[in-house]
C-alpha positions in Angstrom: 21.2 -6.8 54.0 18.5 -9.2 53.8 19.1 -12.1 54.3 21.6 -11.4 56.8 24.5 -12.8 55.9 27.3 -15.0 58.0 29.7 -12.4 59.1 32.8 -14.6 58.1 31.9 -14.8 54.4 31.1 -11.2 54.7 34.9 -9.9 55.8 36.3 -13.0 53.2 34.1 -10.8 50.3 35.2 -7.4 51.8 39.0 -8.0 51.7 38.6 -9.9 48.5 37.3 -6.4 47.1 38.7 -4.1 48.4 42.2 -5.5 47.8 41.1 -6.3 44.5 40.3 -2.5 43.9 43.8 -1.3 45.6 45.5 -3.7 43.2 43.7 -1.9 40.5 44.6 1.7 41.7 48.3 0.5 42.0 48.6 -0.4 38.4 47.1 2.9 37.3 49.6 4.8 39.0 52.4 2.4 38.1 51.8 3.2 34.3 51.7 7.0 35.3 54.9 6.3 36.7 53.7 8.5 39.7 57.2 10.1 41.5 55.6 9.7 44.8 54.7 6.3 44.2 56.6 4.5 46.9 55.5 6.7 50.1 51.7 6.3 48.1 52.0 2.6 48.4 53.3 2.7 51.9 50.3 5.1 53.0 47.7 2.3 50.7 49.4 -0.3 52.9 48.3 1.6 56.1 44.9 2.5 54.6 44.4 -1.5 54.2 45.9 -2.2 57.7 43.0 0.4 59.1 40.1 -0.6 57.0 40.9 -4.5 58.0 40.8 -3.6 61.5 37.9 -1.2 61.5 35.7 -4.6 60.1 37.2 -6.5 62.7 36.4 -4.0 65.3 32.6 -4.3 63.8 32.3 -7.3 64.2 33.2 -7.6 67.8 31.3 -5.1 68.5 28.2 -6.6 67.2 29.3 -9.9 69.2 30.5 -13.5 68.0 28.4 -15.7 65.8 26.7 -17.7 67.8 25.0 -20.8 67.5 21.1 -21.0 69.4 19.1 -24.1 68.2 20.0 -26.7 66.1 17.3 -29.0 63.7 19.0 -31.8 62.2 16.5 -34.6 60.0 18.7 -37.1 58.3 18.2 -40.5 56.2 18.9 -43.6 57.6 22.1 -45.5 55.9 22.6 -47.9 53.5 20.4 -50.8 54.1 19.6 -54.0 52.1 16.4 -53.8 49.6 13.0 -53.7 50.0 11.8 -56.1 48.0 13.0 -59.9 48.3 11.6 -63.3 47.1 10.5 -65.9 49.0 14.1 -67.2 49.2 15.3 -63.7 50.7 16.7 -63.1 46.9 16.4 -59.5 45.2 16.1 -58.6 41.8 19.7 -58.3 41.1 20.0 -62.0 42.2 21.4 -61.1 45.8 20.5 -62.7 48.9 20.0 -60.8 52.2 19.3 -62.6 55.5 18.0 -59.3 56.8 15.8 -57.4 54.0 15.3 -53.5 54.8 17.8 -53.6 57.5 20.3 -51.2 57.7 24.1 -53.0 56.9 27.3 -51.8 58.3 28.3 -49.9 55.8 25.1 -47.9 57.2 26.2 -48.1 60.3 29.6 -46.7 59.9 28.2 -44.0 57.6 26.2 -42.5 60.7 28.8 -43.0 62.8 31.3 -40.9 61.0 28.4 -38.6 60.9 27.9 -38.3 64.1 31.9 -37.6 64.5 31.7 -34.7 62.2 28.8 -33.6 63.5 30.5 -33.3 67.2 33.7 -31.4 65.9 31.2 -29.1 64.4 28.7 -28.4 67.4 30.2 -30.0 70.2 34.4 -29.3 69.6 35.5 -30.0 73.6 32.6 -28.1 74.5 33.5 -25.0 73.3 31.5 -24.7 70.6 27.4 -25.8 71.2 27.0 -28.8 72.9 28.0 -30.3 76.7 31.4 -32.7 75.7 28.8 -35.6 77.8 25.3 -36.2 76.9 23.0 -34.0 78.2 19.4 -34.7 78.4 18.1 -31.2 78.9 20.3 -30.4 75.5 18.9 -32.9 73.1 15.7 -34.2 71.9 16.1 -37.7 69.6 13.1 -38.7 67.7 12.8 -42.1 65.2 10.6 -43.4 63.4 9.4 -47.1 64.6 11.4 -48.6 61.5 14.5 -50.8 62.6 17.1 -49.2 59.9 16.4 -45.4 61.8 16.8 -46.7 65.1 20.0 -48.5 64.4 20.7 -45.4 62.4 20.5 -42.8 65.1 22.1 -45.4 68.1 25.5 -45.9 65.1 25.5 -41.6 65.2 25.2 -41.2 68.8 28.3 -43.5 69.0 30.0 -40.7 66.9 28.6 -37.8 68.4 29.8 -39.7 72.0 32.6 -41.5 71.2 34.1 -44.1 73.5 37.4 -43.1 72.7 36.8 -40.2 74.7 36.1 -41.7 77.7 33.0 -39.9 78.3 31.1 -42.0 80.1 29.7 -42.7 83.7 32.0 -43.6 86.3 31.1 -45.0 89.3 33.1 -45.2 93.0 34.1 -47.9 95.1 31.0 -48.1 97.2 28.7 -47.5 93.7 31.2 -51.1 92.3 29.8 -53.1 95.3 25.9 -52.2 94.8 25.6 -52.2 91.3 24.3 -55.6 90.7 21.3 -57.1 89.1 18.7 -59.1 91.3 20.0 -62.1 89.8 22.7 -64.5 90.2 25.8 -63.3 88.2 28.4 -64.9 90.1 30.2 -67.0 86.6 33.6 -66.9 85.9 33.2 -64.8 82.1 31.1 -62.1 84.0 33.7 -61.8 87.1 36.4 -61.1 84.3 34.1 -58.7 82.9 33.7 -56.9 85.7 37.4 -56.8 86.3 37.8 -55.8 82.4 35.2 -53.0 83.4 37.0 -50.9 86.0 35.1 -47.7 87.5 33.5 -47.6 84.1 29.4 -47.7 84.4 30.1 -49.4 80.8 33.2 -50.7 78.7 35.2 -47.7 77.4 33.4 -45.6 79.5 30.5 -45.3 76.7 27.6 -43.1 76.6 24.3 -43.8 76.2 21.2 -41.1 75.0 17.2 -41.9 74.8 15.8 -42.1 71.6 11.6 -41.2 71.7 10.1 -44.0 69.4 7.4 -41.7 66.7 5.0 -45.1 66.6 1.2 -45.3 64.2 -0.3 -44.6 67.8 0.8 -41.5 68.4 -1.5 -38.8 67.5 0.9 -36.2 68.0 3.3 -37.5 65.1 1.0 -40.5 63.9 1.4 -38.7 60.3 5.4 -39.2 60.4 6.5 -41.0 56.7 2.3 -40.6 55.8 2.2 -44.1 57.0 -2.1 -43.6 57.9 -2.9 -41.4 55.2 -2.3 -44.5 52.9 -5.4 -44.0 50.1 -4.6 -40.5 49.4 -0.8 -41.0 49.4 -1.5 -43.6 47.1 -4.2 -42.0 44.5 -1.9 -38.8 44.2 1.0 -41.0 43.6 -1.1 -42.9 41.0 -2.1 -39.5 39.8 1.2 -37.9 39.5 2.6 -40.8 37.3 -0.2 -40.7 35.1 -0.2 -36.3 34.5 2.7 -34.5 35.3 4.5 -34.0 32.7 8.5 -33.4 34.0 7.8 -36.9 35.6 6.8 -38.9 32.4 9.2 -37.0 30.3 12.2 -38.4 32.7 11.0 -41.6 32.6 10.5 -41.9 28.9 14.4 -41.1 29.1 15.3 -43.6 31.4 13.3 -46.4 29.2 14.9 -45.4 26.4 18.5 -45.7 28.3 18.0 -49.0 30.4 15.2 -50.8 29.3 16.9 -53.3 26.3 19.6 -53.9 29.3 17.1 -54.6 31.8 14.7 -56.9 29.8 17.8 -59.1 28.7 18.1 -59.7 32.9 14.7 -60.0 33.8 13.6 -61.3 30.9 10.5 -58.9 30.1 9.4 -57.3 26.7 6.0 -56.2 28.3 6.5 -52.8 26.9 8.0 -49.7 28.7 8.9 -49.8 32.9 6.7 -47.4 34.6 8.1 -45.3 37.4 6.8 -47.8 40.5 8.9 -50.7 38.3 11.7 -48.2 37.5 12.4 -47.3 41.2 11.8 -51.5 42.5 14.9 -52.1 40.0 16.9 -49.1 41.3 16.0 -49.8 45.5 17.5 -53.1 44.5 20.5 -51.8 42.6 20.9 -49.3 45.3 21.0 -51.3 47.9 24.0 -53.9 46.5 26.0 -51.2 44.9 26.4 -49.5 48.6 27.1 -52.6 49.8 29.9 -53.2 47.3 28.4 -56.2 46.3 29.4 -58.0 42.5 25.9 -58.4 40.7 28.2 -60.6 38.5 25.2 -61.5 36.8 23.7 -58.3 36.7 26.8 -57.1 35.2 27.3 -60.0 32.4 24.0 -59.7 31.2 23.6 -56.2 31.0 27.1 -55.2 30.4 26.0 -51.6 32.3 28.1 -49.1 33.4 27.9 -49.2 37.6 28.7 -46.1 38.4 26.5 -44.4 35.7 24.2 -46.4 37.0 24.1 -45.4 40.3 23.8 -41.8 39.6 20.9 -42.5 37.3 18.7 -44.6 40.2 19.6 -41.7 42.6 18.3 -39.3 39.9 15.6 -41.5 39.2 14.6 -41.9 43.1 14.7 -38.3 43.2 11.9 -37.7 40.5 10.1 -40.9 41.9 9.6 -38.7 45.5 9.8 -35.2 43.9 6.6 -35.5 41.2 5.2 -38.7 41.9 5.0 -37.9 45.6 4.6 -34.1 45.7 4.0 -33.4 42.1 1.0 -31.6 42.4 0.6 -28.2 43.2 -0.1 -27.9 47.0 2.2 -30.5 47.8 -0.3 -32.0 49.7 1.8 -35.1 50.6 4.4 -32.9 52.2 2.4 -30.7 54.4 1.0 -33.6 55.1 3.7 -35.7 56.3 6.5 -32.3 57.8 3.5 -30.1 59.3 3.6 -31.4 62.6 7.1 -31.6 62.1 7.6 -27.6 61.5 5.5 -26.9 63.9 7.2 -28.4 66.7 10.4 -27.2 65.1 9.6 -23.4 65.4 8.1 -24.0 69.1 11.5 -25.4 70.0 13.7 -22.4 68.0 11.2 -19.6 69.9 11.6 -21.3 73.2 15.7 -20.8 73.0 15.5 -17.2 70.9 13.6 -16.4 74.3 15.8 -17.6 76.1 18.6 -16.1 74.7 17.4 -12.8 75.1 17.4 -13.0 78.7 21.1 -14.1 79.2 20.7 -13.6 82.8 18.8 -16.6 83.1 20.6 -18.8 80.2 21.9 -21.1 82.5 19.1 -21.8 84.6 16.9 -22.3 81.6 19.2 -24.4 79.3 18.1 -27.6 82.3 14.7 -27.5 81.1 13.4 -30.1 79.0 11.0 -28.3 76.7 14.0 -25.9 76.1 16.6 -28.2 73.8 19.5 -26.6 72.2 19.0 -29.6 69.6 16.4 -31.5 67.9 17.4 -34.8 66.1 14.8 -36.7 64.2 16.2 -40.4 62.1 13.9 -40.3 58.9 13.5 -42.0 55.5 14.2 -40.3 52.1 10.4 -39.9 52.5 10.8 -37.7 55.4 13.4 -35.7 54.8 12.3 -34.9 51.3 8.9 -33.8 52.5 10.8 -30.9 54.8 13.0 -30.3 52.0 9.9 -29.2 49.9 7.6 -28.1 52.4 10.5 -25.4 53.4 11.3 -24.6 49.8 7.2 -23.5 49.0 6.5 -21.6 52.3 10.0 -19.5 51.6 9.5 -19.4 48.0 12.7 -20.6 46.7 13.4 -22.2 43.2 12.7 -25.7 43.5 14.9 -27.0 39.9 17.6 -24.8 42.0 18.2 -25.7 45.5 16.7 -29.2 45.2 18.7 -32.5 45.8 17.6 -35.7 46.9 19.0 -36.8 50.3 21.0 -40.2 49.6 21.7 -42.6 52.4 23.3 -40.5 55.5 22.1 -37.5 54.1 21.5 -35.0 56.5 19.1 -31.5 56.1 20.3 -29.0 59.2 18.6 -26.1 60.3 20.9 -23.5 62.3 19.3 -20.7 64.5 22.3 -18.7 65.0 22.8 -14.7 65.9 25.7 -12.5 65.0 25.0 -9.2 67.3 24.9 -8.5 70.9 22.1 -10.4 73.0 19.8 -7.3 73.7 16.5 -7.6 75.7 14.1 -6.5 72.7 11.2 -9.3 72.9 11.8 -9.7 69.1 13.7 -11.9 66.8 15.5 -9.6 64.8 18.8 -10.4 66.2 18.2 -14.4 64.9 18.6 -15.4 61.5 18.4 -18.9 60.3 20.4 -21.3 57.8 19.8 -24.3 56.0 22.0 -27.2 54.9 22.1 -30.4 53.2 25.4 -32.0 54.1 27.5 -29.6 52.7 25.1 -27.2 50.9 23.2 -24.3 52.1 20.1 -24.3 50.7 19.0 -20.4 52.0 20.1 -18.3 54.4 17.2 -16.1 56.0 16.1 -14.0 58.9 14.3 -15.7 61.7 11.0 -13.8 61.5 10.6 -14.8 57.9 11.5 -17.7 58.5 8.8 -18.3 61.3 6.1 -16.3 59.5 6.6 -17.8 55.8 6.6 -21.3 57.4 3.3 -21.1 59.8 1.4 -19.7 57.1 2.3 -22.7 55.0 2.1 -25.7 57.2 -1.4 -27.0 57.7 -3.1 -27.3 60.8 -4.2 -30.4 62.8 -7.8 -30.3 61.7 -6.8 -30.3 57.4 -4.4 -33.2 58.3 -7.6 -35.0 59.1 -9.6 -33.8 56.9 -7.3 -34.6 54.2 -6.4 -38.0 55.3 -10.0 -38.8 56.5 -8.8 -38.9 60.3 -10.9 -38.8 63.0 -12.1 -35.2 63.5 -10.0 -34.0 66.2 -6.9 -31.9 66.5 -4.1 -32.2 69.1 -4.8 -29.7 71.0 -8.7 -30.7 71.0 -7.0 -34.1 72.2 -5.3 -32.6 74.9 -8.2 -30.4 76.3 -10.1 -33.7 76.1 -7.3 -35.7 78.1 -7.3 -32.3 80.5 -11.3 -33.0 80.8 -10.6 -36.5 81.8 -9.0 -35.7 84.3 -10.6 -33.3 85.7 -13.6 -35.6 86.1 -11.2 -37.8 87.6 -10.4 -35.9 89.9 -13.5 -34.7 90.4 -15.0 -38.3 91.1 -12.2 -39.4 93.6 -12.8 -35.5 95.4 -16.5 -36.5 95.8 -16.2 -39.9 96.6 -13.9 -39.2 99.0 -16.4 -35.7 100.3 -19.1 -38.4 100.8 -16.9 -40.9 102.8 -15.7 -37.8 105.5 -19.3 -36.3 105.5 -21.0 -40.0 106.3 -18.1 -40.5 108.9 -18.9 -37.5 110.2 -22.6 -38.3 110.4 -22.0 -41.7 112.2 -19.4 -40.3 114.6 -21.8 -37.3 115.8 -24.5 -39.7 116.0 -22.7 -41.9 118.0 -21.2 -39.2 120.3 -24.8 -38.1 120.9 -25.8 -41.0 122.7 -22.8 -41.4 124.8 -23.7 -37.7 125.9 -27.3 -37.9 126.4 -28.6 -38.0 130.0 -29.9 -40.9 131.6 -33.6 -41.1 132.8 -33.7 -41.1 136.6 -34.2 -44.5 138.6 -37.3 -44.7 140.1 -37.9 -47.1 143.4 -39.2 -50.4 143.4 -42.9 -50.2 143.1 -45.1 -53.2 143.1 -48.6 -52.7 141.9 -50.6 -56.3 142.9 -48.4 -55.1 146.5 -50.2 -51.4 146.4 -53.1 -52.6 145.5 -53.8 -55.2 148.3 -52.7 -52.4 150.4 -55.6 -49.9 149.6 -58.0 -52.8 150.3 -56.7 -53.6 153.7 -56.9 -49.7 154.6 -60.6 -49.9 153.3 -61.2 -53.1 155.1 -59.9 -51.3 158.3 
């Protein structure tokens, strides 16, 4: 079948039919009142017993689900507002001493996150993961915004919890070394230390890297569409002023909220449009998950809350879905997920390969560009873009399969494979499923999934063109890098040439004069002497 489906569901939809057909059969022969009827229904019995086993026996035989790679891009947590006065007050009349920040109730979303997340892929290590952090298995990404990185750090502490005792632990020797170059020797840190044990840290935590995704990074410098900022901003503009699903919904919304909202703000200027619309909601948002009161909010308005909240969700979800990526192409999200995707399917081939040559599984599992897992802490932004990107390049129905990733929200991709690891070079044994928390959005073999996807994404060199980037792909920037040192290299090789060959030079020169001969000496010969000599002889 295609797309191949999860072998589990398959047997629940089997038995579920096939008993439901049996069940049928026995009622026919019950209102024949059949004679044989009882030894029948034994025999059925039997007939089930066999047919159950003979799936159960297929399924072994094509080997255990099995879990390869694993993409996960999720949404920071609840955080306080983006917009705030001067006197750190929003537009519900709330004040935050940290605006954008993410809050604890953020924090202790992704950390039960990360908790569910390791009973699903880690489970004692039994399941996907090492039970400790390992830095060959996992690959963190965040963007360079505060409320991801805190996001990610609160998950890790779920996915690695110190209740496990997980931790490094050092010896007796390691406890006497393991000192900083400065003076520590005050009575709170000596307690501390005592308090500390053999643990590296308290409760024997664990601690993973997180790779920073900063504006200077070529290779991701697109992440959340930060540069692109006068396209993103025209096709926003664009979107709100012509597509048509987009100012429908917020005609709606007007027509629902607006007499509420103008008796609290106190503005008749006509209808909201959609950047006003989702300001209000961000700010609404942003209380209601922090359970606070907007007692004034709530006198003036007299509005439902929890209606409320499901509106601005809805509302946030149109803002991103057709004021962001309303147009056609979805230029926004290739954009913004196509360096993204590509990396992704680099990282699923590298372990498909790898897990077609078991033989060498475990020696290639310690190898940095092979993760099992890639984790990347995003913004609504973000993980919408994927969300759409994947949904055009596999040609599902959008209105269907679409729902807007709320604070915690997670999108993960599984690479898993159901049959026997064989040696074929291919990736037919692989398919691929995708979730958003709790929903699978498709369910597809790996080679479509590959293929569909690179032929959507956009290369390096329309990025730039797009965004008016400088004219130069990543790969051009990494031959150019390669170029640069090479000449480098080059330089130091010839400077280096010239220093032996001028050494050389001098040290022959100077052995040739130590070795050459010496002219012979001749005896003392005075001329005014010879001379006074011949005229004596002639004299004589």
């Amino acid at each position: 079948q295609s797309p191949i489906p999860n072998p589990h569901e398959s047997i629940k939809k089997f038995n579920f039919s096939f008993f439901k057909y049996l069940k049928l059969i026995k009622h026919k022969l019950k209102r024949k009142k059949f004679n044989y009827f009882l030894i029948i229904n034994c025999k059925m019995k039997a007939f089930i017993c066999i047919i159950f086993l003979h799936q159960i026996f297929n399924i072994y035989l094509q080997g255990v689900d099995k879990l390869v790679f694993l993409y996960t891009h999720f949404r920071h947590g609840a955080r306080a507002p983006l917009q705030v006065n001067d006197s750190f007050i929003d537009k519900m009349g709330e004040t935050w001493k940290n605006p954008e920040e993410l809050t604890g109730v953020g924090q202790r979303m992704h950390y039960l996150l990360g908790r569910r997340n390791r009973i699903r892929y880690i489970n004692d290590g039994k399941t996907f993961l090492s039970t400790q952090f390992d830095p060959h298995e996992i690959l963190i990404y965040s963007s360079n915004i505060n409320r991801t990185m805190v996001s990610v750090s609160s998950q890790l502490q779920g996915f690695y919890p110190q209740d496990n005792q997980i931790g490094e632990k050092l010896t007796d020797a390691q406890i006497k070394i393991a000192y900083p170059q400065v003076n520590v020797n005050y009575e709170e840190i000596n307690n501390s230390i005592s308090a500390l044990g053999d643990s590296a840290l308290p409760y024997q935590m664990t601690l993973a890297p997180v790779r920073m995704v900063n504006d200077n990074d070529r290779k991701m410098r697109v992440y959340d569409i930060q540069e692109c900022v006068e396209e993103r901003d025209d096709i926003k503009k664009k979107n709100a002023e012509t597509v048509p699903e987009l100012i429908e919904y917020v005609k709606k919304f007007n027509e629902k909220y607006k007499t509420s909202f103008d008796k609290y703000l106190q503005d008749s200027n006509g209808e909201y449009d959609v950047f006003e619309l989702y300001d209000i909601c961000d700010a609404f948002l942003s209380n209601y998950w922090d359970d606070r009161k907007m007692s004034d909010f709530k006198d003036k308005t007299g509005l439902n809350f929890t209606e409320l909240n499901e509106d601005c969700f809805e509302l946030t979800k149109n803002y991103f879905f057709y004021c962001f990526h309303g147009d056609e192409e979805k230029a926004l999200a290739h954009v913004d997920s196509s360096a993204l995707m590509r990396e992704l399917i680099y990282f699923m081939k590298r372990r498909m390969d790898t897990d077609i040559t078991p033989e060498n599984e475990d020696s290639n599992y310690k190898d940095y560009s092979r993760p099992k897992m890639l984790m990347r802490s995003g913004h609504d932004s973000t993980v919408t873009a994927d969300l759409l990107l994947l949904i055009k390049a596999l040609g599902l129905n959008a209105k269907e399969k679409y729902s807007f990733p709320r604070y915690a929200s997670q999108l993960a991709i599984e690479v898993r494979t159901y049959k026997s690891i064989t040696s074929s070079s291919t990736y037919g044994d692989f398919y691929v499923v995708c979730y958003l928390d709790d929903k699978q959005l498709f369910n597809v073999t790996a080679d479509k999934f590959i293929d569909d996807l690179e032929s959507e994404i956009w290369s390096d060199s329309k990025v730039n063109e797009f965004c008016g980037f400088d004219e130069i792909s990543i790969e051009e920037e990494k031959s150019d890098k390669a170029k640069t040192a090479y000449k480098v290299l080059m330089s130091v090789f010839i400077c280096l040439a010239a220093i032996f060959l001028a050494t050389t030079i001098f040290l022959a020169y100077k052995l040739s004069k130590l070795n050459k001969p010496k002219p012979p000496i001749e005896p003392n010969y005075d001329i005014n002497k010879a001379e006074n000599t011949d005229i004596s002889i002639k004299n004589n």
